[in-house]
Wavefront OBJ file of the C-alpha trace (Angstrom):
o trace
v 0.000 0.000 0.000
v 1.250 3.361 -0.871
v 1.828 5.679 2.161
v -0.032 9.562 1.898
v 1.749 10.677 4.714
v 5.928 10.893 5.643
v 6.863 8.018 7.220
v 10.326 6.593 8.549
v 11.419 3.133 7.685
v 13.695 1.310 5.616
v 10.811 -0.628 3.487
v 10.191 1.611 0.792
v 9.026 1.610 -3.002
v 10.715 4.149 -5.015
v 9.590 4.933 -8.328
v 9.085 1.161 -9.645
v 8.191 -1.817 -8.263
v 11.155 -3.321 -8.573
v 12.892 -1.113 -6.828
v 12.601 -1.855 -3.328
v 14.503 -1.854 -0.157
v 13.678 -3.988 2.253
v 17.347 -4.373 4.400
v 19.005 -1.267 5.560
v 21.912 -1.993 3.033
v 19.415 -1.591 0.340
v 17.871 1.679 1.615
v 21.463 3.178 2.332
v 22.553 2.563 -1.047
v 19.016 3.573 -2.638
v 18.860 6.971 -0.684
v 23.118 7.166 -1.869
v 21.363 6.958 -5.231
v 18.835 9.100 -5.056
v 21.748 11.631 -3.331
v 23.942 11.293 -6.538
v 20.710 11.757 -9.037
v 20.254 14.908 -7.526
v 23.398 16.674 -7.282
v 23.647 14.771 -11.272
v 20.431 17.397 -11.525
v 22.227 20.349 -10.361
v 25.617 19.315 -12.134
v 23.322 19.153 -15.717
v 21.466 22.384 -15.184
v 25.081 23.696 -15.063
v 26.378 22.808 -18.176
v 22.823 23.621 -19.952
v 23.314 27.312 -18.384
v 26.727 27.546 -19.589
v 25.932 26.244 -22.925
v 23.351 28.972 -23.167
v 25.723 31.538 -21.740
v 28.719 30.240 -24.439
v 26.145 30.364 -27.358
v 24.971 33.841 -26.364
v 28.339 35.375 -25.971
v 29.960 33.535 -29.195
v 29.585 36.459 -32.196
v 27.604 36.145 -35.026
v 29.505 35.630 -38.359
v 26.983 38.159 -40.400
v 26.489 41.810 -38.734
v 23.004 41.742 -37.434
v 20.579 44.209 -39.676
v 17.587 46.284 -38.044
v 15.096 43.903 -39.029
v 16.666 40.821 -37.145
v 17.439 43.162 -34.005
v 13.892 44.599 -33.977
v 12.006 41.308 -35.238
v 14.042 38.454 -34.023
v 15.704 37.520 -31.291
v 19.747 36.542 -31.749
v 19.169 33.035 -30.284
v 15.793 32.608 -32.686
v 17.336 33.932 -35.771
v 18.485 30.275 -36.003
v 16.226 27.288 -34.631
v 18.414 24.817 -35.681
v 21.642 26.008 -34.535
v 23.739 23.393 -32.707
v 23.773 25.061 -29.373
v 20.279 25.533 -29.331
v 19.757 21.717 -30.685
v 22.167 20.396 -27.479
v 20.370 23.178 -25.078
v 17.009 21.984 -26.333
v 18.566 18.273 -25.592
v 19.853 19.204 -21.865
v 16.840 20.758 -20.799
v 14.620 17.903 -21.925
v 17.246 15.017 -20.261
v 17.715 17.455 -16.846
v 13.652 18.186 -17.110
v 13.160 13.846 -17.127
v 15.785 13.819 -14.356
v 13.773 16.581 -12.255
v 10.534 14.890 -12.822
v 11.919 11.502 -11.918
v 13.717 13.051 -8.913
v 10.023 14.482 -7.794
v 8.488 11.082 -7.842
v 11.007 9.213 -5.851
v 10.160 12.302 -3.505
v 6.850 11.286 -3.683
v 7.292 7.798 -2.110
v 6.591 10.109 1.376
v 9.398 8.339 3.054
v 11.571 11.283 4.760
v 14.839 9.739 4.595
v 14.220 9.739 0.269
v 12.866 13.363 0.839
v 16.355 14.253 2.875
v 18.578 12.391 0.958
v 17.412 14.022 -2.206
v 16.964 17.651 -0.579
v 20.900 17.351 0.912
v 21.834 16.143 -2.617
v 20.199 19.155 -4.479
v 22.255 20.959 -1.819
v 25.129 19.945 -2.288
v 25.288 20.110 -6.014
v 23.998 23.353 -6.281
v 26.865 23.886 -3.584
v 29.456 21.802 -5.593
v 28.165 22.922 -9.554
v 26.055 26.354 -9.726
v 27.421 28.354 -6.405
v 28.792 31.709 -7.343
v 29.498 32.122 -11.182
v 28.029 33.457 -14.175
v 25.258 31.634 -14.225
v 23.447 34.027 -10.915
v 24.761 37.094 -13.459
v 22.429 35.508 -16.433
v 19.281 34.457 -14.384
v 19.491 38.035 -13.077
v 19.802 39.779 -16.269
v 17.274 37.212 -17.994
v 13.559 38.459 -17.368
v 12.027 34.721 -17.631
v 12.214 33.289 -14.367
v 12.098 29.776 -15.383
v 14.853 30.020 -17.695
l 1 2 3 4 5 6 7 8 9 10 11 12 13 14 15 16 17 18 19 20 21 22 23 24 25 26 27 28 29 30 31 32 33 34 35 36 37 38 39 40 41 42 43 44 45 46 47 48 49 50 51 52 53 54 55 56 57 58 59 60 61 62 63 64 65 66 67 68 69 70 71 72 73 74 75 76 77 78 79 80 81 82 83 84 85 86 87 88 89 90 91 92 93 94 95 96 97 98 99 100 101 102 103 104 105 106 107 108 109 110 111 112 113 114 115 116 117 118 119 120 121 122 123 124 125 126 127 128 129 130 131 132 133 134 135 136 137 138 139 140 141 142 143 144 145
């Protein structure tokens, strides 16, 4: 039966059903895991924002006209492009990641809700603390980007 509430205990489902722990070897090395997957998370949302950050400084081989400043965006001038095709690709790979991250969350068991909270920690700690990236998301006006 799946739990609605938090609960502590080392017999836990986490995102399939054959993935279960029912020894406390099992559920140290499944909430080690789920630690790694999310500091993973924080170490691919990284590289995406530097991949945007490297496309959006690299300079254009044509001088822009008035019609594709006023019009068009730099980065939608080209939909194609290669950094946009492997940003595109990162987001969608660190969005399944996220989302698989939230359901292993949602087993309710707190030691998968702390192991993944400390990991998102300490990636973000390890990967995205201080840099260029808190410069972009402040000049950027989207706040999902």
């Amino acid at each position: 039966m799946m739990h609605m509430t938090f609960y502590w205990g080392k017999n836990v489902t986490i995102l399939f059903d054959s993935w279960r722990t029912e020894s406390w070897l099992g559920y140290a090395l499944s909430l080690l895991a789920l630690f790694l997957a999310a500091a993973f998370y924080q170490y691919m949302e990284d590289r995406r924002i530097r991949l945007k950050i490297f496309a959006r400084s690299k300079p254009s081989s044509s001088p822009p006209s008035i019609e594709t400043a006023l019009l068009l965006p730099a980065a939608a001038a080209r939909p194609w492009a290669p950094a946009r095709l492997a940003s595109s690709l990162l987001f969608g790979l660190n969005s399944a990641i996220g989302y698989l991250i939230m359901l292993a969350v949602m087993s309710f068991n707190g030691g998968v809700f702390i192991a993944v909270v400390v990991g998102l920690a300490a990636g973000y700690l390890l990967f995205r603390s201080g840099g260029e990236e808190e410069r972009f998301a402040l000049e950027n006006r989207c706040a999902s980007a």
